[in-house]
N, C-alpha and C positions, 0 to 999 in steps of 0.2 A: 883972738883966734889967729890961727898962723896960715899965712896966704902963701897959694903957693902958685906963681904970675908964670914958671917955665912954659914955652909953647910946648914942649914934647908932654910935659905931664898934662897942659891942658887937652893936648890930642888924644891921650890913653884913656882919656876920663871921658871924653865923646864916643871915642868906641866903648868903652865898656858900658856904658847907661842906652846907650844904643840897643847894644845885645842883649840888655836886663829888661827893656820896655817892648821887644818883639814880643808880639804874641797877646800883649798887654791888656787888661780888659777896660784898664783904666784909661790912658793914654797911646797915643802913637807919637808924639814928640820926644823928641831926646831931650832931656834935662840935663844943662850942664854947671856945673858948679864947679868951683878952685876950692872949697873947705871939704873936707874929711872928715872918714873917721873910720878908725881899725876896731877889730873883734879880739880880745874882746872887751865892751867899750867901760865907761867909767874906769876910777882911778883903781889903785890896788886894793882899798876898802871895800868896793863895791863887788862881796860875796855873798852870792846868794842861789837856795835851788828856786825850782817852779816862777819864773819869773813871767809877774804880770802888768802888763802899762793897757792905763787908762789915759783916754784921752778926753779932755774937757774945757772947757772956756779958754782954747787957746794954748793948751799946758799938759803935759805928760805928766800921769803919777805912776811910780812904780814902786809894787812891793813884791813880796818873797818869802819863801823858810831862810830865815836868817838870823835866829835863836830860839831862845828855849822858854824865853817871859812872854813872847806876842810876835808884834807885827810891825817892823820902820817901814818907813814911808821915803822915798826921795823925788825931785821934780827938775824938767827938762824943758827947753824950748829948743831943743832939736833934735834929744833924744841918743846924745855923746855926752856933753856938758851935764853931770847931774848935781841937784842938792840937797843935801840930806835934810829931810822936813822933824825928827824925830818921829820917838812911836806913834804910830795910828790907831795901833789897839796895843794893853800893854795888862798881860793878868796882875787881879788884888785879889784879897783875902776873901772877896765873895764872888769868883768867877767860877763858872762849869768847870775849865779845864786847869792844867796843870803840865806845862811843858809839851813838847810834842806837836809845838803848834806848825801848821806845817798847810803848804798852798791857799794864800790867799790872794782874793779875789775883790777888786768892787767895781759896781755899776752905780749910773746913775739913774733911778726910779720914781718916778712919781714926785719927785721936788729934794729926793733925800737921797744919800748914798749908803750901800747896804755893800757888807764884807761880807759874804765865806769864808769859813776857813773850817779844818780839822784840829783834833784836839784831841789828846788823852783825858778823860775827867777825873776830878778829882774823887768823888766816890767809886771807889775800886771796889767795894762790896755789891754795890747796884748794877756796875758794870766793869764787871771782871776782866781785865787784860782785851780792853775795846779801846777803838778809837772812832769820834762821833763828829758830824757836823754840826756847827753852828751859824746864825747870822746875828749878825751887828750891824749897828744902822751908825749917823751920823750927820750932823748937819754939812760937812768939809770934807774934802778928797782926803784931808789931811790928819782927819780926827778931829777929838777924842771918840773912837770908836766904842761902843756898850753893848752890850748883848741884847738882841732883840728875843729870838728862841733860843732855849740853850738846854737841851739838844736844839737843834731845827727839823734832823733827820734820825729819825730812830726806826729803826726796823727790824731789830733784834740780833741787829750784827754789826761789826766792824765797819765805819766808811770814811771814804776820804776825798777828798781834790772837784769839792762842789764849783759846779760850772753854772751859773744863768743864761739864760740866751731866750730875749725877748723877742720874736717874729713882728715881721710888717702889719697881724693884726691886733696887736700889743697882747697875745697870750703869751705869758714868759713860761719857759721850762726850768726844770732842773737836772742838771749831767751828774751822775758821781759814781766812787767804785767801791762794788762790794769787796773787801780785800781779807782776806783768812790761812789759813794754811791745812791742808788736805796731810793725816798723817800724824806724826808723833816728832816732835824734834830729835835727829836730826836726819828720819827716816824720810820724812814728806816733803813737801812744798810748797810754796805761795804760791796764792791767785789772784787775781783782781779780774774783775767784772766791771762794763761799764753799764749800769742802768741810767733810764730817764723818766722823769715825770712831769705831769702838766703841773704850775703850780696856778692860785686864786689871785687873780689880775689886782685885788685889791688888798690881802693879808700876809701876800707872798708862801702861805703854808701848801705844801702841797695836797690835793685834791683827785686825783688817778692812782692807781695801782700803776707799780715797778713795769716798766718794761726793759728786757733785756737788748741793749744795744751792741758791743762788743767784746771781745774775747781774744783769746790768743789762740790762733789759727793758722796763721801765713807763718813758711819756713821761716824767716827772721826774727820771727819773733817766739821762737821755740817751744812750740806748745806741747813738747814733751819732756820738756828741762826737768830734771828732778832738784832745780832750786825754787827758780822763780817762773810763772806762767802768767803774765799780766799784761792787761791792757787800762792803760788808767790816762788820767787828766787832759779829759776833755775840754774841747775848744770849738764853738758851734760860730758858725756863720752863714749869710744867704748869700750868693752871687748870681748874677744872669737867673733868676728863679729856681737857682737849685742851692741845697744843702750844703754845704762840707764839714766835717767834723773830724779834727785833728787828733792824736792818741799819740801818746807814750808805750813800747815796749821794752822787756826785760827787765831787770832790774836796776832802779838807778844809779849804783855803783860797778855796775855794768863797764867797761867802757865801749859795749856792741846794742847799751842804750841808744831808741834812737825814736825818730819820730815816722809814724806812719797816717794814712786819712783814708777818708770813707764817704762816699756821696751818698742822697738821699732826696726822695722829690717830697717830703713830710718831714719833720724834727723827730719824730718817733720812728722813723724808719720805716722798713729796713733800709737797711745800712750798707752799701757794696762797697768791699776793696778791691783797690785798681793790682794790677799783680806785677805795676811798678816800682810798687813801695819797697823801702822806707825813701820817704820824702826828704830827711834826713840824716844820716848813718857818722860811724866812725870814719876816717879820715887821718890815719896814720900820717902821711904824707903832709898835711897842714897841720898835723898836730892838734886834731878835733878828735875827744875822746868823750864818750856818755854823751853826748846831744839829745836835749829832751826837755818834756814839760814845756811847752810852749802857750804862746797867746801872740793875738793879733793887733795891728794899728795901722795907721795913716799916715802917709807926710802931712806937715802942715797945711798944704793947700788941697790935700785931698788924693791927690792923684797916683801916688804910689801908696803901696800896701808891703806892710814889714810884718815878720814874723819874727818875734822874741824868743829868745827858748836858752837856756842854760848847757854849760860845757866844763866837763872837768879842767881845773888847772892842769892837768898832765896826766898820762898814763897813769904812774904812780899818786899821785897828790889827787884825790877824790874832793878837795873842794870844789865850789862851784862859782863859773863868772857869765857874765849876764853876755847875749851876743845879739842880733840882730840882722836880718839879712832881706833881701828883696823878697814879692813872690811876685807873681802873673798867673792868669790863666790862659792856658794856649785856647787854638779852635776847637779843640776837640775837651775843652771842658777840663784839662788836668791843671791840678797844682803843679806850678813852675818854681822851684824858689833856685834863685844868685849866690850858691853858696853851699856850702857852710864858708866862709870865706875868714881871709887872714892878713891879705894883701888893703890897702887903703882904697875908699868906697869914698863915694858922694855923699856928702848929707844930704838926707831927706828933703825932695824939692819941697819948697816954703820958706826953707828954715832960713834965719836973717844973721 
């Protein structure tokens, strides 16, 4: 790793972690470090949408929509530095689905690791022009992942970008979006809804009826578009005793994709938007286009809180690269996040 000993850049690097840990819920010291790392991180391989890290025994796992057979896997101990683990789930000739595989997710659960993800199925008679959740379980962060339910989620319609989020009293839920099109191509429009449900502490199948959590509403996210009207992939957490629960608007080739949130004193809601949002937006000037699909993490030693989330290669180039930035909560309860950023950052205090 490349050290960088100048005093002037050690001074830039104490005020700016300075300014990122005011407000902070975690810390009030300033962390200072000489190693880095720019947005957006990993090498030029590392494309991907909906980007997810797990953190576990010391170790970042990150996966993503990053083709058309399943799910790669890559692994960090700082969360710059990654390495490619291979597939963690990877369709065969006897899976549900067939391409399309798109936002996945794992937790760790009751001794195993269990993946979400979407999928187009391969019976196109039984389910006609749908896209369905599943779960996959596994002994390793790393795989071989297997289908545990396939469907998981079925409910007579299209869904996508299933979220877990297990609370303080180990009831876990489940986030995801009803996604369809209102209309006739190429008269109508897309929607996505975000629903949630209680799931069974011990089978993980869900057990509650649908409840409706969000929607496209707020100017930003144009709830009168005659393309796309969506609010999708969810990201639940608890802070200070309250809710937040992160969302995606527009559509993700968008580049006015962007991320917005919503607090909650319950997981089921309701669910209020602050009428700050979006949390984070386009960025002409930095050269941040489509920001979206996010998920949350730690530094190593705990004390800082990063938020992942994906960014087109450029206006034109609708790929996708993986990014990372601080967040805090101020006194007043809001998401803070340090960023969208482009300039060189600290590594995440911990990292060695």
């Amino acid at each position: 790793m490349q050290a960088f000993n100048n005093s002037l850049l050690l001074f830039c690097g104490f005020l700016l972690l300075s300014a990122c840990n005011s407000g902070s819920s975690a810390s009030e010291t300033p962390i200072i470090t000489t190693e880095t790392y720019t947005n957006p991180v990993g090498d030029s391989t590392l494309r991907m949408g909906d980007p997810f890290v797990m953190q576990f025994d010391g170790k970042y796992y990150l996966y993503g929509t990053a083709g058309r057979d399943g799910f790669k896997c890559w692994s960090s101990d700082n969360l710059r530095d990654w390495t490619y683990e291979g597939y963690a789930f990877q369709e065969t000739a006897d899976s549900f689905g067939e391409n399309s595989y798109w936002a996945p997710e794992v937790i760790h659960y009751q001794g195993k690791f269990y993946m979400t993800y979407s999928c187009k199925p391969k019976d196109e008679a039984r389910y006609p022009d749908m896209m369905l959740i599943c779960l996959a379980e596994s002994d390793s962060p790393t795989g071989p992942f297997t289908d545990k339910y396939a469907p998981w989620i079925d409910r007579g319609f299209s869904c996508i970008d299933a979220h877990i989020f297990v609370d303080e009293d180990t009831q876990p839920y489940v986030y995801f979006d009803r996604v369809g099109y209102i209309g006739k191509w190429p008269a109508g429009y897309m929607f996505g809804i975000i629903y949630a449900m209680e799931l069974d502490r011990q089978s993980l199948q869900p057990n509650s009826d649908t409840v409706r959590i969000a929607e496209a509403e707020q100017d930003w996210e144009n709830p009168q578009s005659d393309f796309s009207r969506c609010n999708e992939g969810a990201f639940v957490f608890k802070e200070n005793g309250k809710y937040y629960l992160t969302y995606s608007a527009n559509h993700w080739r968008d580049p006015f994709y962007g991320i917005g949130y919503a607090t909650a004193d319950h997981p089921l809601g309701p669910w209020t938007k602050p009428m700050d949002n979006p949390l984070i937006a386009k960025d002409s000037l930095r050269g941040v286009f489509g920001p979206g699909h996010n998920s949350f993490t730690r530094s190593p030693d705990g004390r800082e809180m990063f938020i992942v989330y994906h960014t087109h290669v450029s206006h034109e180039n609708k790929d996708r690269t993986v990014n990372i930035d601080r967040v805090t909560i101020d006194d007043q309860g809001k998401l803070v996040v340090a960023g969208p950023t482009r300039n060189p950052q600290s590594l995440p205090s911990g990292s060695e």
